[in-house]
MARKOL-313823 format. One record per residue: residue in three letters; x, y negated, z negated of N, C-alpha, C in turn. Coordinates in steps of 0.001 Angstrom, whole numbers, plus 500000, padded with zeros to 6 digits. Example, Ala and Ser with C-alpha at 12.3 -4.5 7.8 and 13.67 -1.06 7.14 Angstrom:
BEGIN
ALA513190505690492200512300504500492200513200503300492200;SER512850502250492920513670501060492860512900499970492130;
//
This chain:
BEGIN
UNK855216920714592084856310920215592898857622920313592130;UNK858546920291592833859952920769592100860994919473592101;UNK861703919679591078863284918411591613863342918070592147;UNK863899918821593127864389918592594067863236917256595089;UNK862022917089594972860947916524595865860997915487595101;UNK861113914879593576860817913909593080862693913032593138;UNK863515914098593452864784913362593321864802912537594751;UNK863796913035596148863602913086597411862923911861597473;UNK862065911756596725861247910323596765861731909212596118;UNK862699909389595376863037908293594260864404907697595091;UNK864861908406595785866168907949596978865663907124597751;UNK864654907932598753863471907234599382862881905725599095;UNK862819905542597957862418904007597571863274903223597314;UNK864280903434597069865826903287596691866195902518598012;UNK865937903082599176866483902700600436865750902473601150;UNK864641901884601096863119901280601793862880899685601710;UNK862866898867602323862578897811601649861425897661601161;UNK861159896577600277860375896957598865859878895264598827;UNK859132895077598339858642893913597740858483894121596503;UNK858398893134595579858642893249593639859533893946593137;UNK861072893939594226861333895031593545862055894444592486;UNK862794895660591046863608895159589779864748893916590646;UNK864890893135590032865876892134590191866445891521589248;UNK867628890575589684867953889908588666866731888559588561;UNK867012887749587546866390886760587735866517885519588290;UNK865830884752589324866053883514590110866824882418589208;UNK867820882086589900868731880860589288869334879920590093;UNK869057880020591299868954879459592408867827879120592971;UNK867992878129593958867014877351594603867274877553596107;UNK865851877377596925866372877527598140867543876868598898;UNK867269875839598898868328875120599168870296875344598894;UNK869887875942597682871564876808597204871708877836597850;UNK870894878710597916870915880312598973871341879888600070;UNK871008878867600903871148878155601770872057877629602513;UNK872921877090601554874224876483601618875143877603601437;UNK874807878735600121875293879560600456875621880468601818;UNK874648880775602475874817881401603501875532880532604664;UNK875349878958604871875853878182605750878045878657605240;UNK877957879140603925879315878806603658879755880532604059;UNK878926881359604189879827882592604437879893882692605918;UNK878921881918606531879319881949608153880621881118608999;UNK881450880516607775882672879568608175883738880452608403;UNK883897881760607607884933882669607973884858883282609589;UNK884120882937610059883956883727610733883738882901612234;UNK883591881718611983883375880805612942884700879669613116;UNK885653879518612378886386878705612125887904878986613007;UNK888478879621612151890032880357613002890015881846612516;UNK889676882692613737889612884038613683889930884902615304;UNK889713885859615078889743886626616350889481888289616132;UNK888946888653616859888529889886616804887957890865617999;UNK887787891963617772887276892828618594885660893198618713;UNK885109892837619594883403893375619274882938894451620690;UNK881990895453620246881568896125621655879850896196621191;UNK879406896133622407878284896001621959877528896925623179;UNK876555897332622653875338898587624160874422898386623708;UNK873513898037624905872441897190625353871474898188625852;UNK870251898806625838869478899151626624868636898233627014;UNK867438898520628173866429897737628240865141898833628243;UNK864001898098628019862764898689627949861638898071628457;UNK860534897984628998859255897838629075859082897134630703;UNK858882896089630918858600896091632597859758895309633263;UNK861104895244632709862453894861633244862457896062634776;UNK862366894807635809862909894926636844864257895106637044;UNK864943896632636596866960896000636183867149897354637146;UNK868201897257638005868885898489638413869641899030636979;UNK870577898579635772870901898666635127869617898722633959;UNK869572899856633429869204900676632193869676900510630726;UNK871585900253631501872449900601629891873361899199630293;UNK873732898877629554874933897892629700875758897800628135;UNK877277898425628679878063898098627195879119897040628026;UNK879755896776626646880646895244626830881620895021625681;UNK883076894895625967884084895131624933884658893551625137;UNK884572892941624275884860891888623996885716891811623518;UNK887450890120623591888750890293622461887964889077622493;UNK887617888211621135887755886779621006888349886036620171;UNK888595885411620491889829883825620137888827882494619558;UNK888785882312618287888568880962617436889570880113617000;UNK889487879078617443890566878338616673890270876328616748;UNK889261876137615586888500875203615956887553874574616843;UNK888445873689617725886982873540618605887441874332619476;UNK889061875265619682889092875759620866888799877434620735;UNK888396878087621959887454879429621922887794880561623462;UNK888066881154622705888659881849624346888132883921624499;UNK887889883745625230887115885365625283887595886337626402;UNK887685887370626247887835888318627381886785888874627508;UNK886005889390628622884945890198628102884951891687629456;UNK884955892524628745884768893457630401883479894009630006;UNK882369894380631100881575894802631652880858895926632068;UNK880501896977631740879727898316632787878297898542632840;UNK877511898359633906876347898560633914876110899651634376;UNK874797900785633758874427902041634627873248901770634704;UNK872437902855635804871049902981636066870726903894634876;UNK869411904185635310868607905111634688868919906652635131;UNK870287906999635463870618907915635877871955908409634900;UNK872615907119634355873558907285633389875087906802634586;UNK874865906613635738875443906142636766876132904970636623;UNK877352904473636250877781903483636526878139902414637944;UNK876823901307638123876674900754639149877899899706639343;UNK878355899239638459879362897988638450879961897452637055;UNK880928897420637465882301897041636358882768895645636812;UNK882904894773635317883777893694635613883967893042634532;UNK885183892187634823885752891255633695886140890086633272;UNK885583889362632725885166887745632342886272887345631343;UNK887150886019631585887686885980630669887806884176630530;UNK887724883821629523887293882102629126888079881569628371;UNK888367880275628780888589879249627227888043877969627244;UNK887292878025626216886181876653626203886949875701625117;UNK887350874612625487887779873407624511886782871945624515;UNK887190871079623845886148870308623594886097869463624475;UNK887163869663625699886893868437626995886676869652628269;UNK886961870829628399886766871465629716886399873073629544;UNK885718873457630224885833875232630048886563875407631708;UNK887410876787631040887823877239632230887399878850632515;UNK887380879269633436886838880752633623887225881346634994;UNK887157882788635253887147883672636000886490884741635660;UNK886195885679636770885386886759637159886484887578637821;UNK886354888897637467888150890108638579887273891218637684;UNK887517892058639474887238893262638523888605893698637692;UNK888996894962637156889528895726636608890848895433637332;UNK891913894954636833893326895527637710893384894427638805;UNK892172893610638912892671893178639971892481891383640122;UNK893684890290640286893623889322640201891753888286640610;UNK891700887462639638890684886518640366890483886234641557;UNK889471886258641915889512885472643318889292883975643311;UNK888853883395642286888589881659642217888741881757641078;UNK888994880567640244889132879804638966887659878752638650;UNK887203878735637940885922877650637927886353877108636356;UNK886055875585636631886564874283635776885277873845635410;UNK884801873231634735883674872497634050883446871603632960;UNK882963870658632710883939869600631706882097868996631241;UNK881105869818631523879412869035631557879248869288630015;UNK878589868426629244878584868308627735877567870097627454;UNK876219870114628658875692870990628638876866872946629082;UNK877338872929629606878544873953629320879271874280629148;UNK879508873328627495880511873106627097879525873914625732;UNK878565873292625416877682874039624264877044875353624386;UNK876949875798625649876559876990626190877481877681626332;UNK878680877958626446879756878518626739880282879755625917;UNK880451878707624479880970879311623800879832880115622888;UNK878617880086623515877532880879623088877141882376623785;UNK877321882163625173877399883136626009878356884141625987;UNK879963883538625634880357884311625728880464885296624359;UNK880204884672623096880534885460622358878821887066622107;UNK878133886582622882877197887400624205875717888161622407;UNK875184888840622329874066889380620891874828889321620192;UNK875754889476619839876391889203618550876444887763617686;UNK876221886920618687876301885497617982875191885168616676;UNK874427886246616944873492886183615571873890886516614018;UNK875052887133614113875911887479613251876709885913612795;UNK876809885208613801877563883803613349876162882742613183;UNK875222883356613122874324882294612691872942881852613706;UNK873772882207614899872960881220615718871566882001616634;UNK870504881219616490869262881687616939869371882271618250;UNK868059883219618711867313883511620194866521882230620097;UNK866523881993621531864897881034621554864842879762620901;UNK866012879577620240865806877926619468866450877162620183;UNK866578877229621618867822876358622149869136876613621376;UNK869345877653621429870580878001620535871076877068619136;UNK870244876763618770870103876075616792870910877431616348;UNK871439876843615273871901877959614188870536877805613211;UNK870561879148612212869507879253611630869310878029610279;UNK870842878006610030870747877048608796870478875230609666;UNK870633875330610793869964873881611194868292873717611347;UNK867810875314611967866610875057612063865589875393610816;UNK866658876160609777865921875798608490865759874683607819;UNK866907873779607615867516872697606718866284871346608047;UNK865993871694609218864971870430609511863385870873609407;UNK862920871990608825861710873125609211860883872120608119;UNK859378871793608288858981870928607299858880871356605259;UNK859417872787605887858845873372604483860308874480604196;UNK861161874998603391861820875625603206861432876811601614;UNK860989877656601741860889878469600452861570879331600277;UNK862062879682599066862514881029598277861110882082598425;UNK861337883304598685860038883934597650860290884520596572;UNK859799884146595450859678884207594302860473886070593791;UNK860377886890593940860850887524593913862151888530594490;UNK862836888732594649864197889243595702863300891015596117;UNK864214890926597212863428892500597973864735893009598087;UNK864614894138598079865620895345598057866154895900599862;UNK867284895669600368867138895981602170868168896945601989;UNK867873898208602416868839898709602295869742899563601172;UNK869168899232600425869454899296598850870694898137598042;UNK870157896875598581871041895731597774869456894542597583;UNK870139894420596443869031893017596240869128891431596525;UNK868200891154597539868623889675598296867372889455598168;UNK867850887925598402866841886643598180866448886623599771;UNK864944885830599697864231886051600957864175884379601168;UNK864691883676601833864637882635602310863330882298603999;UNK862209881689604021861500881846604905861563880239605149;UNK861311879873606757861068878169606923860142878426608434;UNK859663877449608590858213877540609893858494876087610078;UNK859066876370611762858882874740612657858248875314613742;UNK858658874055614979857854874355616292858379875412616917;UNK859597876067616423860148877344616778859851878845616463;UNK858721878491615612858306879541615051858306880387613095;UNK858257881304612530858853881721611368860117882199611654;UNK860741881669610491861872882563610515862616882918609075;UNK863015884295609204863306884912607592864958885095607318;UNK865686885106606144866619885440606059866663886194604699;UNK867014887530604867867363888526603705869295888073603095;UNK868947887532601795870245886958601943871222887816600015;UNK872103888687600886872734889100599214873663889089598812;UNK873661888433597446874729886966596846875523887840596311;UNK875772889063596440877102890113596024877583890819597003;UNK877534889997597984878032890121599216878254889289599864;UNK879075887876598927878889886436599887878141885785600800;UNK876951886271600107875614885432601059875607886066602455;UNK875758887264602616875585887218604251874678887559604142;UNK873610887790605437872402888573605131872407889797605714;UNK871390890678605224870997891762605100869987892257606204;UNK869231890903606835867930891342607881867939889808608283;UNK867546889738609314867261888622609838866038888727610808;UNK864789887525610919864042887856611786863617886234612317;UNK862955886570613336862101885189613864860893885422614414;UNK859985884703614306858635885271615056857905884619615370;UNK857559884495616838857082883108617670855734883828618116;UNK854756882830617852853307882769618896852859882105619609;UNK851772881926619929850955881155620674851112879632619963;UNK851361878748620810851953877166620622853563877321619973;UNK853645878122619411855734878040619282856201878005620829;UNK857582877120619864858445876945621263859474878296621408;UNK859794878801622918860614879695623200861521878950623923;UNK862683878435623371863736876958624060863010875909624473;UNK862468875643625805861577874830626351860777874349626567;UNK859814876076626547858764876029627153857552876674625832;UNK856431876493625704855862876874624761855172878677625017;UNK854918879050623989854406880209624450852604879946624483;UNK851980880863625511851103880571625885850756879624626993;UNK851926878802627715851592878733628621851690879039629821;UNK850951878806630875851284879446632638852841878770632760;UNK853911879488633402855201878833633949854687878588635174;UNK855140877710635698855097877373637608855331878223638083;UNK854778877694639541854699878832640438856279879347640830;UNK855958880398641278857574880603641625857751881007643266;UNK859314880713643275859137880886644632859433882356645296;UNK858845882211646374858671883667647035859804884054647617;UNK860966883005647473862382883916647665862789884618646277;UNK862392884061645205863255884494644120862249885887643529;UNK863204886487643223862442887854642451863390887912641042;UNK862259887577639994862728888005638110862901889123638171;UNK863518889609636932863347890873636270862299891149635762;UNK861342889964635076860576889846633659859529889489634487;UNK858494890177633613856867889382634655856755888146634476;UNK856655886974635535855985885677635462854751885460635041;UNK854751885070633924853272884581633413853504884337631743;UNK852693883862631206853131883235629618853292884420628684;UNK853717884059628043854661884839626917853502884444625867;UNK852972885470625136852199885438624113852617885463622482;UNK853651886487622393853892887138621225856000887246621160;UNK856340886501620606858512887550620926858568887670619002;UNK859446888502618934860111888908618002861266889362617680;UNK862260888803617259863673889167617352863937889960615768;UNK864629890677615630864656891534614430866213891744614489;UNK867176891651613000868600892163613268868546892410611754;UNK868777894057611693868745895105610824870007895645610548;UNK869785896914609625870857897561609691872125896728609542;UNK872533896061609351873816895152609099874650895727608124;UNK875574895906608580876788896508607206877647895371607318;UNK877961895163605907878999894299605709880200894783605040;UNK881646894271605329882513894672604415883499893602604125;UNK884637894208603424885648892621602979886726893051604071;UNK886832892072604158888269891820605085888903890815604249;UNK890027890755604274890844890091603484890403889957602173;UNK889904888425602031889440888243600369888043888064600575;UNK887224887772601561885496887763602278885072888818602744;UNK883868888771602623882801889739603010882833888940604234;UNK882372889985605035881796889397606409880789890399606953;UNK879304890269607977879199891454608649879961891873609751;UNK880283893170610125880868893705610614880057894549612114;UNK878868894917611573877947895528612809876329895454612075;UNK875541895677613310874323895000613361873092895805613874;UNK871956896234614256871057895996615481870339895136615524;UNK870141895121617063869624893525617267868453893928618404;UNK867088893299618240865980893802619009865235892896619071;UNK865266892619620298864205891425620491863045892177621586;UNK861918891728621382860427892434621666859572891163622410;UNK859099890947623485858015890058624194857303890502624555;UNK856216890300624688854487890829624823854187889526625799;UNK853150889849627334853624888716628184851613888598627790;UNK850813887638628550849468887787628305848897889066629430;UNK849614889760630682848934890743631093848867892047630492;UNK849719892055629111849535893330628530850894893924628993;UNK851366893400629550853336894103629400854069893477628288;UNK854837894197628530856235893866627852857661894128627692;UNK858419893335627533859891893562627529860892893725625850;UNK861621894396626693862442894916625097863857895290625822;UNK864750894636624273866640894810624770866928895362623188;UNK867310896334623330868104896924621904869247897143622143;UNK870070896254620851872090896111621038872150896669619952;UNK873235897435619803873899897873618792875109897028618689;UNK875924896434617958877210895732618170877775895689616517;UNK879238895814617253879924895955616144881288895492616438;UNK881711895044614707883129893858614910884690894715614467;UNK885826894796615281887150895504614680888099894630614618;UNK889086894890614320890340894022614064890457892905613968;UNK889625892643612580889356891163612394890742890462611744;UNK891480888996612311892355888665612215892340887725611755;UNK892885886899610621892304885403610039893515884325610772;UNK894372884891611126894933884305611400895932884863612752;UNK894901883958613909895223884442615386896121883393615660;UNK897135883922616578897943882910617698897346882880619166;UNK896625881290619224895798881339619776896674880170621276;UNK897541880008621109898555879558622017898784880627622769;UNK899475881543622288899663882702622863898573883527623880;UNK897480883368623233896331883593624140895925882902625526;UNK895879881607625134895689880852626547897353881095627165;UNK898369881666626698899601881610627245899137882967628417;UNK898630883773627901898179885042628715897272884764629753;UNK896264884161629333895241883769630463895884883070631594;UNK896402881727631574897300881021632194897649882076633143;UNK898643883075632846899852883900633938898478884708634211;UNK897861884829634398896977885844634972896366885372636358;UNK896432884594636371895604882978637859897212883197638675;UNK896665883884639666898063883848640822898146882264641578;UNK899432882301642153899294880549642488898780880729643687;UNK898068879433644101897174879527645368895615879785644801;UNK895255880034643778894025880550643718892907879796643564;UNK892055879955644601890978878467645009890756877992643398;UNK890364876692642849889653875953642097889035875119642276;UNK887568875426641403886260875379642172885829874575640716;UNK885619872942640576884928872315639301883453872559640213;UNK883105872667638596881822872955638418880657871211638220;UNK880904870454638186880702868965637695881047868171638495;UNK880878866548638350881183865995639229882297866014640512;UNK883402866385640050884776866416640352884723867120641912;UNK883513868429641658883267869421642975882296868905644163;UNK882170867026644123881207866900644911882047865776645846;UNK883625865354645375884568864617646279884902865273647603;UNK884532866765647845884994867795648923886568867560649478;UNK887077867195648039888497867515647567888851868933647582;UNK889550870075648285889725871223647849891186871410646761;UNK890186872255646155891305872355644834892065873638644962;UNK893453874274644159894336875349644377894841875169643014;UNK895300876367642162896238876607641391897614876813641788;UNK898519875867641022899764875900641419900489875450640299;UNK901803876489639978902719875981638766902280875548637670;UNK900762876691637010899951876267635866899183875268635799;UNK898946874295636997898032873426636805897119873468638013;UNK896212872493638330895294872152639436895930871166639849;UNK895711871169641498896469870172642448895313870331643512;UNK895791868873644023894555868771645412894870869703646227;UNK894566870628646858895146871414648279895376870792649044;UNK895918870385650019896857869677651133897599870497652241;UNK896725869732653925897173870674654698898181870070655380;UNK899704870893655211900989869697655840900624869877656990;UNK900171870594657705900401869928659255899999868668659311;UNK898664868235658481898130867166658416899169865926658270;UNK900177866321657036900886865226656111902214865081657562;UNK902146866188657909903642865967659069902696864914660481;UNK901837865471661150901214864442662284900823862852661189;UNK900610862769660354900683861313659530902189860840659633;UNK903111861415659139904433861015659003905185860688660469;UNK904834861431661399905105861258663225904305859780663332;UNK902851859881663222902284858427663251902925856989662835;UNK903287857185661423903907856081660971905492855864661712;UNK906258856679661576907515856546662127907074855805663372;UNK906718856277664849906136855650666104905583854133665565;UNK904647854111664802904112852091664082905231852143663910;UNK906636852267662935907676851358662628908653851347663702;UNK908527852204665234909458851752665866909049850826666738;UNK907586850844667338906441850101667986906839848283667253;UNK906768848831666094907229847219665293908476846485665419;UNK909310847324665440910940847191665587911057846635666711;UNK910246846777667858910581846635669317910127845330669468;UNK908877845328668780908244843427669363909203842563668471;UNK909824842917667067910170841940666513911454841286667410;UNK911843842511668288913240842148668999913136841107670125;UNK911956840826670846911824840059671680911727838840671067;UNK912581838175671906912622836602671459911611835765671893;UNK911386834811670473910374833603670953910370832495671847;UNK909454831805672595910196830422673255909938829816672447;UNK910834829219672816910655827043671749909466826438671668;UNK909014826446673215907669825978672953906573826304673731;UNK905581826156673313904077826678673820903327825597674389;UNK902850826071675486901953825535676011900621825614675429;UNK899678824541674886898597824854674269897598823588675029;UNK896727824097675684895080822933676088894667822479674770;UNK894145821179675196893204820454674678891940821500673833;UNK891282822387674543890511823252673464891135824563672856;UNK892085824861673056893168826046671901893375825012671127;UNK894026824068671040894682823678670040893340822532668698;UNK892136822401669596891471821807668822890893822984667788;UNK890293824221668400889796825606667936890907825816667020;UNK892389825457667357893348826369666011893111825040664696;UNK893195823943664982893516823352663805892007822852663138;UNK890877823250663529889650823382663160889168821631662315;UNK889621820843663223889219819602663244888614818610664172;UNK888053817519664180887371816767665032888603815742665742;UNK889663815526665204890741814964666077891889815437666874;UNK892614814011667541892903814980668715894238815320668403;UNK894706816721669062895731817212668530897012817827669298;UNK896902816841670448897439816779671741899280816434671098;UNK899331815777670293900932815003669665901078816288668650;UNK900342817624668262900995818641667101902174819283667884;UNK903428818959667295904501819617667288904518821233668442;UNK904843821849669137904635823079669709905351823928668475;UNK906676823854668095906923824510667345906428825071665660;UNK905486823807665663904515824695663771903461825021664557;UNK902797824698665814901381825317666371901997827113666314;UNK903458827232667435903719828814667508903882829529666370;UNK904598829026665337904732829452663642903574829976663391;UNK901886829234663660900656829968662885900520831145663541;UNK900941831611664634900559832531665480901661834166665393;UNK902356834109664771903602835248664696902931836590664687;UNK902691837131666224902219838129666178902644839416665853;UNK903988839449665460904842840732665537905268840451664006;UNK904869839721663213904623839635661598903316840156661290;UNK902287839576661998901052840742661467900709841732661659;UNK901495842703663050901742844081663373902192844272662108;UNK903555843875661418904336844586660401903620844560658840;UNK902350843592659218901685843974657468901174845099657189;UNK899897845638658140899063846695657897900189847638657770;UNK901200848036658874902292848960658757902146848972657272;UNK902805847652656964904032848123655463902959848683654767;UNK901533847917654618900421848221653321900373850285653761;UNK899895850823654755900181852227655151900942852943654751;UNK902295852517654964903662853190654436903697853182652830;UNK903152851927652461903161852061650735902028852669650290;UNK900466852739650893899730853988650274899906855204650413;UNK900795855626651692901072856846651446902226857832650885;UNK903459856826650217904000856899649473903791857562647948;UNK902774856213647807901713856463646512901209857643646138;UNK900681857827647381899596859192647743900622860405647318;UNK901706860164648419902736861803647904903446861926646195;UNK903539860572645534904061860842644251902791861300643258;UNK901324860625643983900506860997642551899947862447642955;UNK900295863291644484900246865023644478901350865644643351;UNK902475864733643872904093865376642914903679865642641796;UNK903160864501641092902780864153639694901914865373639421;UNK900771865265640325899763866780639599900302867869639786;UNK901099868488641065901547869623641539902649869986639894;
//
């Protein structure tokens, strides 16, 4: 055999992952790798913004008109607040583009707001939501396979990895570092009710990792529900993509990861990401993403962002809460950057005709004059003063005083006229 074949194999191992391979020597503990890696995922989760696109195939018994799906993402970090654009294209298995569209969000720590438009062309509704549950989902969805890059699990109820390691009953190093790629990282492994899960982690590269995996069986949990068992029946209106019946075997795998520096940090930059389910009839499903991160910014103006979103919502445009708020059958409208009740004036003008007519209706009885005195029987006047004596000698003039009927016309009036007063300053106020 020649050079050239032994220079062929020695590259070859070079760029294979390896178990035993040469390393430095352990000087760390799991727990430090650990923290390490919890600390290189802060750049990146904290105040940033960037560009990601990501293409999706599907494989194995996915019921999908869509085959391919890519997705160009701008996103906005800036503490707890998070804001995304996302546009959309799905094709068949023909290479056919079936449908285009574009999602754009900002999730803060009291409300998410959102729309759906295609391309070019204004929203048709606004949707509000303020539920603790999509408020934590939100900003998970939208930042869409890539979020594994910021840490956070498939299948764990969206746990980040360093939570569902740091509670897993057991956390190990393995004793030796493995080679991914051709860099040498520490192998961090932990096993809960979620399953195994691994992290290839290399410390000359600010702890990011190198491979990431998880791997659930029979009795692991997949979010909810365990694997291995029957799901309920389903109903015969709804049709899945995915075969109904228990999930035996999933495996999520994210490879290939390149990392580079941006500013003064490493960060990863792009990924693949493959998650694999095996159901118990012998099918299975499979999604392979490629995704990758550009114009990473440490420092976004993120005012400016929701300043854009804002002018994009034409005024008038239905708003639709998602939470309690949508069950008053209050209709809501965008107007002058905010939400206002919708209000139909013909309504507010036949109210305003109403009241005017009560205050002239009132005006008219108060004008008729009273007599001096009243004639009152022996049983009116015992029934008004609600006593057992006789009340034949009460004055006529304090008996007519209790009775001023054209004073209690004018109460309900006034109380009317002053709630709906009320009513038009606290629209002013929101409008």
């Amino acid at each position: 055999m020649g050079k050239g074949y032994f220079l062929f194999m020695f590259v070859l191992m070079l760029t294979q992952p390896q178990r035993n391979a040469p390393s430095p020597p352990h000087n760390l503990s799991a727990k430090q790798v650990l923290a390490g890696y919890e600390h290189s995922l802060s750049f990146m989760t904290e105040r940033v913004s960037f560009n990601a696109e990501t293409e999706t195939t599907f494989n194995g018994a996915f019921e999908l008109k869509q085959k391919r799906v890519t997705e160009k993402r701008i996103l906005y970090r800036d503490g707890s607040r998070f804001g995304a654009s996302v546009e959309t294209k799905g094709f068949d298995d023909q290479q056919k583009m079936i449908w285009h569209n574009k999602t754009r969000s900002i999730v803060g720590s009291e409300e998410m707001m959102s729309y759906n438009a295609p391309p070019g062309k204004p929203p048709r509704s606004l949707l509000v939501d303020s539920q603790p549950k999509t408020l934590d989902t939100g900003l998970v969805l939208n930042v869409g396979f890539g979020r594994v890059l910021d840490g956070i699990t498939f299948g764990d109820d969206n746990k980040s990895f360093v939570e569902v390691m740091q509670q897993a009953p057991s956390l190990r190093l393995r004793e030796e570092m493995e080679i991914i790629d051709g860099y040498a990282t520490y192998v961090l492994e932990a096993d809960n009710k979620y399953g195994q899960h691994i992290l290839w982690i290399d410390p000359e590269y600010g702890f990011n990792p190198r491979r990431m995996v998880i791997r659930k069986a029979i009795g692991d949990f997949y979010n909810k529900t365990k694997l291995g068992d029957t799901p309920p029946p389903l109903s015969p209106k709804l049709n899945l993509a995915i075969p109904w019946c228990a999930k035996v075997r999933t495996e999520l795998t994210v490879d290939s990861i390149k990392i580079e520096k941006s500013g003064e940090v490493f960060v990863p930059v792009s990924a693949k990401v493959v998650e694999h389910m095996d159901y118990e009839n012998g099918q299975f499903t499979e999604w392979i993403s490629t995704y990758r991160r550009t114009n990473i910014n440490f420092n976004p103006d993120f005012d400016a962002m929701m300043e854009a979103f804002l002018a994009d919502i034409p005024e008038g445009t239905p708003v639709f809460f998602q939470d309690e708020r949508g069950l008053s059958g209050v209709r809501y409208e965008w107007f002058n950057g905010k939400v206002r009740a919708k209000v139909d004036e013909a309504f507010l003008d036949g109210l305003d005709n109403q009241i005017g007519q009560l205050q002239c209706e009132a005006k008219a009885e108060s004008a008729v004059p009273t007599e001096e005195k009243t004639e009152i029987s022996p049983d009116e006047s015992s029934a008004i003063a609600g006593a057992q004596t006789n009340t034949l000698d009460a004055e006529p003039e304090i008996l007519s005083e209790s009775r001023p009927f054209p004073m209690l016309l004018l109460i309900p009036i006034g109380l009317l006229v002053i709630g709906f007063i009320t009513w038009r300053v606290f629209l002013l106020k929101r409008g």
